[in-house]
PDB file of N, CA, C and O in Angstrom, chain B, residues numbered from 101:
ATOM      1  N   UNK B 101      -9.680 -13.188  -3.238  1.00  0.00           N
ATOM      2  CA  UNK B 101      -9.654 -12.022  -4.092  1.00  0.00           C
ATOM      3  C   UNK B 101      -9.287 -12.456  -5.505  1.00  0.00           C
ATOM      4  O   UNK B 101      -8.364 -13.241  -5.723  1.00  0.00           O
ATOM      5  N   UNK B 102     -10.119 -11.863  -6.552  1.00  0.00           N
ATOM      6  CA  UNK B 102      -9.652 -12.347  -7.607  1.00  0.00           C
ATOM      7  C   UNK B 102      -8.173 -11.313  -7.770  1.00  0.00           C
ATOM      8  O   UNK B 102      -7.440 -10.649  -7.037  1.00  0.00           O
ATOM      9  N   UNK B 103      -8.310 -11.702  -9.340  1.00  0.00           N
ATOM     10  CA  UNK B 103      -6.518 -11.552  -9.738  1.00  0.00           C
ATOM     11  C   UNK B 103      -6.957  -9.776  -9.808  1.00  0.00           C
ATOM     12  O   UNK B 103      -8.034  -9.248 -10.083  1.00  0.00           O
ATOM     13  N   UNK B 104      -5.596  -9.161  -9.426  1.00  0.00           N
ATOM     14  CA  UNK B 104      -6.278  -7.481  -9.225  1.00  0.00           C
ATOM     15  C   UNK B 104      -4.966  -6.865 -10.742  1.00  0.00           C
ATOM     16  O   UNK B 104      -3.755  -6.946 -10.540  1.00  0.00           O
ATOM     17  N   UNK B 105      -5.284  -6.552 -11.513  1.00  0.00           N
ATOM     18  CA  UNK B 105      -4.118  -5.703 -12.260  1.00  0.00           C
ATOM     19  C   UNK B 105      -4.203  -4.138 -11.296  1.00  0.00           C
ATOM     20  O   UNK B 105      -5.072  -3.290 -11.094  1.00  0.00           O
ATOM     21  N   UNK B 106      -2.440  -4.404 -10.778  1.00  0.00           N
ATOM     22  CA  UNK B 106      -1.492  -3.717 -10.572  1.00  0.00           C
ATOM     23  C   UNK B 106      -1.256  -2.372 -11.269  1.00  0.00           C
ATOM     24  O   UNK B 106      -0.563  -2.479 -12.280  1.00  0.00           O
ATOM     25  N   UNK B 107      -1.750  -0.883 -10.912  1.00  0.00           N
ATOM     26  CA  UNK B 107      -0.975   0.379 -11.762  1.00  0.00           C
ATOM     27  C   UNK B 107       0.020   0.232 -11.015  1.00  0.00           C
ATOM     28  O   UNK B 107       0.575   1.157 -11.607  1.00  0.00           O
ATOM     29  N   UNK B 108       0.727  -0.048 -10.310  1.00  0.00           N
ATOM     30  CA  UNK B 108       1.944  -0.262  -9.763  1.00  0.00           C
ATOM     31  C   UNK B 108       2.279  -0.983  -8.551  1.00  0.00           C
ATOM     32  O   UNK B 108       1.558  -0.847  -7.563  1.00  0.00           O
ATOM     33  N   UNK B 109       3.271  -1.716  -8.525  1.00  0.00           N
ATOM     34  CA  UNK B 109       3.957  -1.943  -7.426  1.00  0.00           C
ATOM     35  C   UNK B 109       5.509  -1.471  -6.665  1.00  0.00           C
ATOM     36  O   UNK B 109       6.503  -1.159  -7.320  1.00  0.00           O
ATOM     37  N   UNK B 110       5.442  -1.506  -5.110  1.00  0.00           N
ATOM     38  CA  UNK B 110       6.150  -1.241  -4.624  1.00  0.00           C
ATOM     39  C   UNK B 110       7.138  -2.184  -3.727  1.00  0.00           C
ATOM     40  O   UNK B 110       6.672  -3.269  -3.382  1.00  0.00           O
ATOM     41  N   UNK B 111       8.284  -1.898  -3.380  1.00  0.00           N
ATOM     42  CA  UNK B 111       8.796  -3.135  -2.488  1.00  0.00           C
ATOM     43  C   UNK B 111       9.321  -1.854  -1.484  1.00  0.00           C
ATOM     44  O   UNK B 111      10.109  -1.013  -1.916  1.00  0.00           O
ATOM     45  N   UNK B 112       8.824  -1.814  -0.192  1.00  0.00           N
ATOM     46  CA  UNK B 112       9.222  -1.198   0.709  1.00  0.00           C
ATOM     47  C   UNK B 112      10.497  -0.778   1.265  1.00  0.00           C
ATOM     48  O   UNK B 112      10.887   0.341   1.600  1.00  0.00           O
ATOM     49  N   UNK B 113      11.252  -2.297   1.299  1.00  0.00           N
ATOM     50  CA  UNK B 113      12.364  -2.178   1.739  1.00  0.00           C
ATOM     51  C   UNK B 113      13.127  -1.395   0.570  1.00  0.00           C
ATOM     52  O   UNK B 113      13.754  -0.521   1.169  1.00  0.00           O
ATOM     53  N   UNK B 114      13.400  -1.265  -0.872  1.00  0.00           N
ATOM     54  CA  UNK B 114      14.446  -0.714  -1.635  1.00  0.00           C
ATOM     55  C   UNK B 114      13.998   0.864  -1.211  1.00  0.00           C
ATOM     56  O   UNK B 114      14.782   1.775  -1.475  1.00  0.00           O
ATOM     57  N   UNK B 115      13.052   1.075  -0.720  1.00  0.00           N
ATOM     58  CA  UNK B 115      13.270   3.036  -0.099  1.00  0.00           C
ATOM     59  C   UNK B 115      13.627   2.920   0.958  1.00  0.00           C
ATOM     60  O   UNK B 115      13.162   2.192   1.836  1.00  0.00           O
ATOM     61  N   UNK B 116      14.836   3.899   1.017  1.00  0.00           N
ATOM     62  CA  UNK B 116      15.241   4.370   1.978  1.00  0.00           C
ATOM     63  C   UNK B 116      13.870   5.059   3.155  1.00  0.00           C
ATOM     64  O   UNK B 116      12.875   5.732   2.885  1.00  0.00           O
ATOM     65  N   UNK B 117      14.407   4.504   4.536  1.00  0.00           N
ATOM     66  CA  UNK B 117      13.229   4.639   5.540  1.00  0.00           C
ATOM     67  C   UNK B 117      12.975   5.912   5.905  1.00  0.00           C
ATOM     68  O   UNK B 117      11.882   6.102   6.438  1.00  0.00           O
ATOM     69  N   UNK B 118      13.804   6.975   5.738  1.00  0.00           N
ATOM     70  CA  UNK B 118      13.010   8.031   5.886  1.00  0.00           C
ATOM     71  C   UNK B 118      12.695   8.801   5.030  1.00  0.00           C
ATOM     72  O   UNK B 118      12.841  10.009   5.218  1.00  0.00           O
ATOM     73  N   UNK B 119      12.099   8.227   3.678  1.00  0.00           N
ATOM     74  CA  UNK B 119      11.492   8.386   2.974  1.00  0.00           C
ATOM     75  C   UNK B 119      10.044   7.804   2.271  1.00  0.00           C
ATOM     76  O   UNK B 119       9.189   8.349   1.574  1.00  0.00           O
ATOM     77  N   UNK B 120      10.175   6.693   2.704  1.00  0.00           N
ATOM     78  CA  UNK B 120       9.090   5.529   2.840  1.00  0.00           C
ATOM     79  C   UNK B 120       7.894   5.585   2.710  1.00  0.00           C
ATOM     80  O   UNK B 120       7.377   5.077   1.715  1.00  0.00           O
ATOM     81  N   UNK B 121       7.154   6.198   3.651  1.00  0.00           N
ATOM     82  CA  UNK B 121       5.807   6.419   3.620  1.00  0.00           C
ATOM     83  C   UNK B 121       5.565   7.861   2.385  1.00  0.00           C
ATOM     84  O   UNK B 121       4.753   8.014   1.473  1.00  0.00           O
ATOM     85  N   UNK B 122       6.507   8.583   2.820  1.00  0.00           N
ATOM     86  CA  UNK B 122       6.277   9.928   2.116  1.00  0.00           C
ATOM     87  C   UNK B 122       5.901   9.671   0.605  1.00  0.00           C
ATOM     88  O   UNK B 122       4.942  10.096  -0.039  1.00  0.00           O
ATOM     89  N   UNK B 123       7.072   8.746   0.187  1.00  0.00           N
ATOM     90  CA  UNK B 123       6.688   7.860  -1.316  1.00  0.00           C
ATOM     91  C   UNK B 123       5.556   7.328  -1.641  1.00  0.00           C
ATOM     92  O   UNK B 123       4.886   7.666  -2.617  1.00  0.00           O
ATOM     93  N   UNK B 124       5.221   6.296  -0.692  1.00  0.00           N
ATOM     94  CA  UNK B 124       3.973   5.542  -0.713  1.00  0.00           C
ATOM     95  C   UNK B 124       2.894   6.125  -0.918  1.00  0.00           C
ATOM     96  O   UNK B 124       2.168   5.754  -1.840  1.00  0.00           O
ATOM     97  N   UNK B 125       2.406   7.615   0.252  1.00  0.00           N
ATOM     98  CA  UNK B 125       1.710   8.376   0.007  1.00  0.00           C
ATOM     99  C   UNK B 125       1.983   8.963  -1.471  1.00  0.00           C
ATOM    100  O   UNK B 125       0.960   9.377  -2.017  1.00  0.00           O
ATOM    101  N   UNK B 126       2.800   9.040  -1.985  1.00  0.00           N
ATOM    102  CA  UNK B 126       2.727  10.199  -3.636  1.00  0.00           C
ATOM    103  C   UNK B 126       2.596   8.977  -4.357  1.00  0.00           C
ATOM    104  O   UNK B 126       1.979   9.131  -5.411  1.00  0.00           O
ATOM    105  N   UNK B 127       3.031   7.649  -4.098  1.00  0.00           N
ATOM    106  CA  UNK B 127       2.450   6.940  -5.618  1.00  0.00           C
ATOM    107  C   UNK B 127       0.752   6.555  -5.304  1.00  0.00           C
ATOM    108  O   UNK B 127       0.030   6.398  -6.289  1.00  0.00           O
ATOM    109  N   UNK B 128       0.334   6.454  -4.326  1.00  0.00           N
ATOM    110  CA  UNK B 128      -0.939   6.281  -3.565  1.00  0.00           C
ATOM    111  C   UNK B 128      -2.272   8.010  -4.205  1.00  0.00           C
ATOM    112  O   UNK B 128      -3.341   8.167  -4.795  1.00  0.00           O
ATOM    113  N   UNK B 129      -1.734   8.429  -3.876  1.00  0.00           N
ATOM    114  CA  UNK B 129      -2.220   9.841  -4.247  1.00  0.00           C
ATOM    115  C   UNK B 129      -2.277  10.322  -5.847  1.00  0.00           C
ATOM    116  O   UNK B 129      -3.045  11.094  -6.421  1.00  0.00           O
ATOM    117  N   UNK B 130      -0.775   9.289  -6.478  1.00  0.00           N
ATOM    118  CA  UNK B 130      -0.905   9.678  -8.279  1.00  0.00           C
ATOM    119  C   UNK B 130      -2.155   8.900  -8.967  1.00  0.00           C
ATOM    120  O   UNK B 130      -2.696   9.172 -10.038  1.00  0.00           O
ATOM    121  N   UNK B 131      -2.526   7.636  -7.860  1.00  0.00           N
ATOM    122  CA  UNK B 131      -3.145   7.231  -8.475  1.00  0.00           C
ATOM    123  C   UNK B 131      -4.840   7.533  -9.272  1.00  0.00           C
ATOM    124  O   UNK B 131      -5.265   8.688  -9.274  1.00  0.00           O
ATOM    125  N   UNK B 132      -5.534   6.597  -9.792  1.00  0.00           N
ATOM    126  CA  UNK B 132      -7.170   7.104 -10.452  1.00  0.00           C
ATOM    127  C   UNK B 132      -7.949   6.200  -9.299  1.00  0.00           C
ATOM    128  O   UNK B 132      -7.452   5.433  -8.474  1.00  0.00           O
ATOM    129  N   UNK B 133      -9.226   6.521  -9.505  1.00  0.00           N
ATOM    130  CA  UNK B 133     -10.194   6.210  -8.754  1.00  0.00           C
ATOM    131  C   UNK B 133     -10.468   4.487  -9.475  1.00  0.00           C
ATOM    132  O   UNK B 133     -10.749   4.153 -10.626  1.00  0.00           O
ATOM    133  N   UNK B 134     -10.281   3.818  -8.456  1.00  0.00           N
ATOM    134  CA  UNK B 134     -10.421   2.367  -9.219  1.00  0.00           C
ATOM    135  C   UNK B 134      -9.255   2.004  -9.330  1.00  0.00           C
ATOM    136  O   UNK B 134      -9.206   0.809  -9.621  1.00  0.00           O
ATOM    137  N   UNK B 135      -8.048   2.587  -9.214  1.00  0.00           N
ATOM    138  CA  UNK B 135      -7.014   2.110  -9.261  1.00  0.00           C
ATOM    139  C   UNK B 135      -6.090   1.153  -8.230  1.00  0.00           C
ATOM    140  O   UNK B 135      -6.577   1.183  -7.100  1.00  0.00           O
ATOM    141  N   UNK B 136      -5.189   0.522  -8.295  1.00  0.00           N
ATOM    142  CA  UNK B 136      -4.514  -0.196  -7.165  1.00  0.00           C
ATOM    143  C   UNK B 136      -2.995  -0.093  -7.285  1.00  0.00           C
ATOM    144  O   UNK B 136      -2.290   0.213  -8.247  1.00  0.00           O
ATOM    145  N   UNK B 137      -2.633  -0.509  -5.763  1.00  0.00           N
ATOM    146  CA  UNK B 137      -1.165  -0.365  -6.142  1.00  0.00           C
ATOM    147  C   UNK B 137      -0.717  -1.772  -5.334  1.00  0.00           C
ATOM    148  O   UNK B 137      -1.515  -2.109  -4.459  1.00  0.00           O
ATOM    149  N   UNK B 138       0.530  -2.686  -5.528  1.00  0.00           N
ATOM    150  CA  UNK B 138       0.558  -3.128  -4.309  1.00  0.00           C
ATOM    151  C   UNK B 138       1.840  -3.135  -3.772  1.00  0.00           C
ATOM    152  O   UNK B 138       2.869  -3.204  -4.445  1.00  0.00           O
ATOM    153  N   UNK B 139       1.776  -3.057  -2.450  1.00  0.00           N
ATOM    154  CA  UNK B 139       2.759  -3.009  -1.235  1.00  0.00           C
ATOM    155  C   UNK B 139       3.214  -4.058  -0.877  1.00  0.00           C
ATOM    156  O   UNK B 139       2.541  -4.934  -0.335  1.00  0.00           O
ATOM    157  N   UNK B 140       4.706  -4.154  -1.180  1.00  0.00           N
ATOM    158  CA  UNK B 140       5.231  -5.684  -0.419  1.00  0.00           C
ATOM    159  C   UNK B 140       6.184  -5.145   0.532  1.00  0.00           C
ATOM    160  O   UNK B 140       6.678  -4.096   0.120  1.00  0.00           O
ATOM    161  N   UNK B 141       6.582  -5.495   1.602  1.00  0.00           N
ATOM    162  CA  UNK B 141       7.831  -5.466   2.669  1.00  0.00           C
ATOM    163  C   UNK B 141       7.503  -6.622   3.290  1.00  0.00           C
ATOM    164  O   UNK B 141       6.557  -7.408   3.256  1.00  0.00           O
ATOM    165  N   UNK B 142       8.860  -6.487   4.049  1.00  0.00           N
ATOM    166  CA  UNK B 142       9.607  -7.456   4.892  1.00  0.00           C
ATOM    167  C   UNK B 142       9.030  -7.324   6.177  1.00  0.00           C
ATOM    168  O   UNK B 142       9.513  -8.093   7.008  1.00  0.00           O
ATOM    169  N   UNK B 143       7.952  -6.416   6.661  1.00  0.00           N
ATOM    170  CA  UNK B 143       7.412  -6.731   8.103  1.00  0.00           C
ATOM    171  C   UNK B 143       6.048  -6.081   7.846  1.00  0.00           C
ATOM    172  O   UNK B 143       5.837  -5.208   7.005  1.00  0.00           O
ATOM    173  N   UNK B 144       5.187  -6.597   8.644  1.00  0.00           N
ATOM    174  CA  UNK B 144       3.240  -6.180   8.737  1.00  0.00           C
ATOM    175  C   UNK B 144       3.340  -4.377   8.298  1.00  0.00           C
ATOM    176  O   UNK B 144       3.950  -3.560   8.987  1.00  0.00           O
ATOM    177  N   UNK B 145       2.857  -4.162   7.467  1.00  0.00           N
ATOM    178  CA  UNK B 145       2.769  -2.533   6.950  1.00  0.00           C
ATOM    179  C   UNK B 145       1.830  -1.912   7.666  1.00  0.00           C
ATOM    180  O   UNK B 145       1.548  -0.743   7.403  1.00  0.00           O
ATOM    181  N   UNK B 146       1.142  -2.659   8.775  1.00  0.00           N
ATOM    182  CA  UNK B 146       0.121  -2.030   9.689  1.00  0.00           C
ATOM    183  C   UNK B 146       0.158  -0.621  10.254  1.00  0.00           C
ATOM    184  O   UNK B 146      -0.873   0.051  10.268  1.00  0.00           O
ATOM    185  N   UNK B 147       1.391  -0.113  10.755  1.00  0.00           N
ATOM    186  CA  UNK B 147       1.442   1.277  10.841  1.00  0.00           C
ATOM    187  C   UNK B 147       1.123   2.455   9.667  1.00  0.00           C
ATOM    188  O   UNK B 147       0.588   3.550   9.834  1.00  0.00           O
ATOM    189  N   UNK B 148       1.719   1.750   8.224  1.00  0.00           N
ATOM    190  CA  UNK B 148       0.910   2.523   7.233  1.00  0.00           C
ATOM    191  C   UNK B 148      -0.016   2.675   7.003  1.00  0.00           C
ATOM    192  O   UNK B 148      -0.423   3.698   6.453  1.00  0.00           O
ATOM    193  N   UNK B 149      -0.807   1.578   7.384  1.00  0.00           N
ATOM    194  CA  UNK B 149      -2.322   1.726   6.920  1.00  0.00           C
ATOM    195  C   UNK B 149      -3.201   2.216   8.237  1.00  0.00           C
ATOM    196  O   UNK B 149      -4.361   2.534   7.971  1.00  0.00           O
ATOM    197  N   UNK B 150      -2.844   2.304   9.461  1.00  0.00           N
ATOM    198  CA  UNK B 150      -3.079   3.553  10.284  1.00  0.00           C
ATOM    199  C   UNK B 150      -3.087   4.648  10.104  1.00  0.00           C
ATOM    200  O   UNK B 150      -4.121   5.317  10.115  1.00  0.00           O
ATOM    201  N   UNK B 151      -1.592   5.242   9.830  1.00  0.00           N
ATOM    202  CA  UNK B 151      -1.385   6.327   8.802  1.00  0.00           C
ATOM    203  C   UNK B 151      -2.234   6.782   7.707  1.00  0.00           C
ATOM    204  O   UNK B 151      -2.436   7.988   7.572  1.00  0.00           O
ATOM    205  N   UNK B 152      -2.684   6.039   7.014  1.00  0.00           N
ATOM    206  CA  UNK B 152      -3.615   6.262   5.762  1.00  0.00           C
ATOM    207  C   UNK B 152      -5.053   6.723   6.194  1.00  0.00           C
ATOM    208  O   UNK B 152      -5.608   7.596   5.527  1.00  0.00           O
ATOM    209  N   UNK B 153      -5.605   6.234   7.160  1.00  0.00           N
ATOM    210  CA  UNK B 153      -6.826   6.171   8.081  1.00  0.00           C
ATOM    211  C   UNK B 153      -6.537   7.387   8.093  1.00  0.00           C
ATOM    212  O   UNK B 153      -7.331   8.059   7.434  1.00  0.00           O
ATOM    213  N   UNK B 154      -5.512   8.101   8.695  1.00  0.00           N
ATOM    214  CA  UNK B 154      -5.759   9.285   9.400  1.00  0.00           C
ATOM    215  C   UNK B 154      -5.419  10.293   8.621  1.00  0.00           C
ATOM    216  O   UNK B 154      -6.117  11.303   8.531  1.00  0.00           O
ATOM    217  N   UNK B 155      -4.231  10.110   7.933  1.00  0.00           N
ATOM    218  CA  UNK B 155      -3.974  11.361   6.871  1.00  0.00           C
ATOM    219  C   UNK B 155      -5.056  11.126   5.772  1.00  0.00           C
ATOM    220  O   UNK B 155      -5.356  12.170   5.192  1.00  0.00           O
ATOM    221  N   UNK B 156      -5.540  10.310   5.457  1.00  0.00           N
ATOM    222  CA  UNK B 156      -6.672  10.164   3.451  1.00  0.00           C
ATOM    223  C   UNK B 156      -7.804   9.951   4.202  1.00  0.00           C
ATOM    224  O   UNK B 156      -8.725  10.696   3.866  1.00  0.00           O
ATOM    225  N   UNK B 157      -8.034   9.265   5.017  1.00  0.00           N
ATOM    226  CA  UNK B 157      -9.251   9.068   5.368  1.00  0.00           C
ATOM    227  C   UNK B 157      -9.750   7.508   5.282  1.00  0.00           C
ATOM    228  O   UNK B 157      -9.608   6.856   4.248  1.00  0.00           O
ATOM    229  N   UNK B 158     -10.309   7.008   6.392  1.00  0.00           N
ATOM    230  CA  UNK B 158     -10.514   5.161   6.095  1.00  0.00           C
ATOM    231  C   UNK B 158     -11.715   5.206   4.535  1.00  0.00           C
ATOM    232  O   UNK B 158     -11.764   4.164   3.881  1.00  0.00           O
ATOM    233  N   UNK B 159     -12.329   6.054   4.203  1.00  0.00           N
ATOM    234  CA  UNK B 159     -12.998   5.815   2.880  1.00  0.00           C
ATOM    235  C   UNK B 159     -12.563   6.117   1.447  1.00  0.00           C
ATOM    236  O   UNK B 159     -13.099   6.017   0.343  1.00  0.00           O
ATOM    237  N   UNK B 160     -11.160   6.600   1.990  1.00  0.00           N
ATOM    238  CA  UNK B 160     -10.768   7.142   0.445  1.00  0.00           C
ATOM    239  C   UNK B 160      -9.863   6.005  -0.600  1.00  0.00           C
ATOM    240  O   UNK B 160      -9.433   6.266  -1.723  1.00  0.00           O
ATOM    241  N   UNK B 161      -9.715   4.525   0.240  1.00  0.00           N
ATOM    242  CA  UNK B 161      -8.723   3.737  -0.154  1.00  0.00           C
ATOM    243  C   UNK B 161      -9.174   2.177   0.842  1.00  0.00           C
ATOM    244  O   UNK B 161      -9.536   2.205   2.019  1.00  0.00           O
ATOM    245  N   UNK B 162      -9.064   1.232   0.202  1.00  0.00           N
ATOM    246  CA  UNK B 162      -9.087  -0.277   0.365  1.00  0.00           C
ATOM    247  C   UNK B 162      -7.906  -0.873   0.735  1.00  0.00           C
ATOM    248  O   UNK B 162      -6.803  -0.546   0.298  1.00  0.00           O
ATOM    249  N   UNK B 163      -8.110  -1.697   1.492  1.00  0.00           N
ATOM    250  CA  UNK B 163      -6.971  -1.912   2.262  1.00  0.00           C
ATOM    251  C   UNK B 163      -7.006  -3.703   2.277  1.00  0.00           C
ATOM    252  O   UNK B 163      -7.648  -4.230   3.185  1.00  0.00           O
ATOM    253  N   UNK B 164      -6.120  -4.821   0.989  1.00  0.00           N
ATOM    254  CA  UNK B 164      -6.088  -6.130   1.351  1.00  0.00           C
ATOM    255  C   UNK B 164      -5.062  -6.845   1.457  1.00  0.00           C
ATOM    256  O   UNK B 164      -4.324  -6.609   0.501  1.00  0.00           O
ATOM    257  N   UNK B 165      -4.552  -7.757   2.274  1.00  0.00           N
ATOM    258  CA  UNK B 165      -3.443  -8.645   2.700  1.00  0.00           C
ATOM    259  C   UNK B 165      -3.756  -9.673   1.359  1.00  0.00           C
ATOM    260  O   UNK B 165      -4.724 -10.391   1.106  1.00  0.00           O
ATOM    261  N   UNK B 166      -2.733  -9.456   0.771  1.00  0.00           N
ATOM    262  CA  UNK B 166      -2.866 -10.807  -0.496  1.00  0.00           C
ATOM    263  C   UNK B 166      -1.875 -11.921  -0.021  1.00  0.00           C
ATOM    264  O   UNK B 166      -2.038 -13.107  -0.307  1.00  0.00           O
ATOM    265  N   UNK B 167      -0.496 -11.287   0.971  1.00  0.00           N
ATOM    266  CA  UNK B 167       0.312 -12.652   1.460  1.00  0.00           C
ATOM    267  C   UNK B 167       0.580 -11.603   2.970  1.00  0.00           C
ATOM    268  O   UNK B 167       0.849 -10.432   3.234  1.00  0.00           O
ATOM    269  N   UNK B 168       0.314 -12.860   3.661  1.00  0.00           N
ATOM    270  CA  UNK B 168       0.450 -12.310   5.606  1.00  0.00           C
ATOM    271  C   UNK B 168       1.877 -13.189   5.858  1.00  0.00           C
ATOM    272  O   UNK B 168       1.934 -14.359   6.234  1.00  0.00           O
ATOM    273  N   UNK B 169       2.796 -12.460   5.603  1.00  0.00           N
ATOM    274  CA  UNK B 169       4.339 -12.829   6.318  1.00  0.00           C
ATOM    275  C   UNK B 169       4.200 -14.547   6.492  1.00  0.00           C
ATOM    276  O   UNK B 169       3.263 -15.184   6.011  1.00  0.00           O
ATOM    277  N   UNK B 170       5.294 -15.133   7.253  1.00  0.00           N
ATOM    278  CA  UNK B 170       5.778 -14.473   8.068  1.00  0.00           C
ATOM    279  C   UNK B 170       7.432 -13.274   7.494  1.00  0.00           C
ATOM    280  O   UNK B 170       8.071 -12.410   8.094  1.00  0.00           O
ATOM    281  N   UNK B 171       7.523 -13.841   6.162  1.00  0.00           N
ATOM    282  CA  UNK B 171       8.815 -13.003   5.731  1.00  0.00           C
ATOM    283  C   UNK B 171       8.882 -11.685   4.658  1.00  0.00           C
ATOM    284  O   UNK B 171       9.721 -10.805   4.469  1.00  0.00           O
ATOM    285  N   UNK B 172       7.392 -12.048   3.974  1.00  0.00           N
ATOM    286  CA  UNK B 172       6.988 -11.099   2.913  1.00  0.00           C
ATOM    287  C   UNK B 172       5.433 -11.066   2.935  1.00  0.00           C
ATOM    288  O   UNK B 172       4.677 -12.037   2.902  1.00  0.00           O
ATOM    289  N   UNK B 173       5.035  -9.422   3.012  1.00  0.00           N
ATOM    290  CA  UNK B 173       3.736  -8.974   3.409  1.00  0.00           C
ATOM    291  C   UNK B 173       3.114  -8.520   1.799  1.00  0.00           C
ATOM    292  O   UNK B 173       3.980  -8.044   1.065  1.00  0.00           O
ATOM    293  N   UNK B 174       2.066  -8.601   1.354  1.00  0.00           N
ATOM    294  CA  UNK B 174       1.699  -8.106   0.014  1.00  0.00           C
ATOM    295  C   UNK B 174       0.598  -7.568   0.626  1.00  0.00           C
ATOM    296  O   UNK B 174      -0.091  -8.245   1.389  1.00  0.00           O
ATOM    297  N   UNK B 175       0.284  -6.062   0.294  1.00  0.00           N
ATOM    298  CA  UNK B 175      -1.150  -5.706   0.336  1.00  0.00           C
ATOM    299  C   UNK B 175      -1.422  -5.081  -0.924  1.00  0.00           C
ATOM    300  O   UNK B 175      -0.543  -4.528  -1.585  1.00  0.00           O
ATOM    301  N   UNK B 176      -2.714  -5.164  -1.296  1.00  0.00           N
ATOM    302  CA  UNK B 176      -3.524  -4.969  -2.191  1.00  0.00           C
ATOM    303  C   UNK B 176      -4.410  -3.418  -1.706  1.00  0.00           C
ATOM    304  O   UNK B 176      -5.533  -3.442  -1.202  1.00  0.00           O
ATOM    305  N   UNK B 177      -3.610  -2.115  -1.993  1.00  0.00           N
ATOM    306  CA  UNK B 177      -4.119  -0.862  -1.947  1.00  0.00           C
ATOM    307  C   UNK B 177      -5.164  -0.183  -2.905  1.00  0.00           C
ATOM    308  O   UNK B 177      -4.655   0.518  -3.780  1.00  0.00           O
ATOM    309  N   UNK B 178      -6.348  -0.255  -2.897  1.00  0.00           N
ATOM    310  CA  UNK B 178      -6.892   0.172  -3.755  1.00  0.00           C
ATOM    311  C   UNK B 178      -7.607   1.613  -3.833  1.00  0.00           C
ATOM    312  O   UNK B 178      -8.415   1.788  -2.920  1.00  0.00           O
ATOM    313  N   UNK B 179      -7.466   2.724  -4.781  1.00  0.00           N
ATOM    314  CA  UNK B 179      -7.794   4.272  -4.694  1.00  0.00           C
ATOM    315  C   UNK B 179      -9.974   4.101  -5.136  1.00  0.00           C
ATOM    316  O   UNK B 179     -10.531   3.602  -6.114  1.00  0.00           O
ATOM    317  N   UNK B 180     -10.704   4.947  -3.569  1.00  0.00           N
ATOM    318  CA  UNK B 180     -11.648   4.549  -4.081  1.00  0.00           C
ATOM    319  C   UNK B 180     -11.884   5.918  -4.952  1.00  0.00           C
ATOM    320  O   UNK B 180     -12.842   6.004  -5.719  1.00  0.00           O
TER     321      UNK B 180
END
């Protein structure tokens, strides 16, 4: 993947967990069409991006692993 400029990034772990996704979804949702955000935590974010499938829809958003753990996950979220 080339180099992606960032409208924002997130680090998972500094939100509090039961707030987490709810966040993710509103900075995910502020974003523009063409836009990206990226997601780092401390374990596979795979349940979010299930989540996303089902609440936005698998066509409304891009979904790339820029670093696969094993201690820090980066994905590359992009708003289509």
């Amino acid at each position: 993947m080339n180099k992606i400029d960032y409208a924002i990034k997130i680090h998972a772990p500094e939100i509090e967990p039961r707030y987490r996704h709810q966040k993710i979804f509103e900075v995910f949702d502020g974003l523009e069409s063409g836009d990206f955000m990226e997601l780092s935590n401390d374990h596979d974010p795979k349940p979010l991006h299930y989540q996303m499938m089902i609440e936005r829809g698998e066509d409304a958003f891009t979904w790339e692993y820029t670093e696969n753990g094993p201690s820090l996950w980066r994905v590359a979220i992009g708003k289509k």
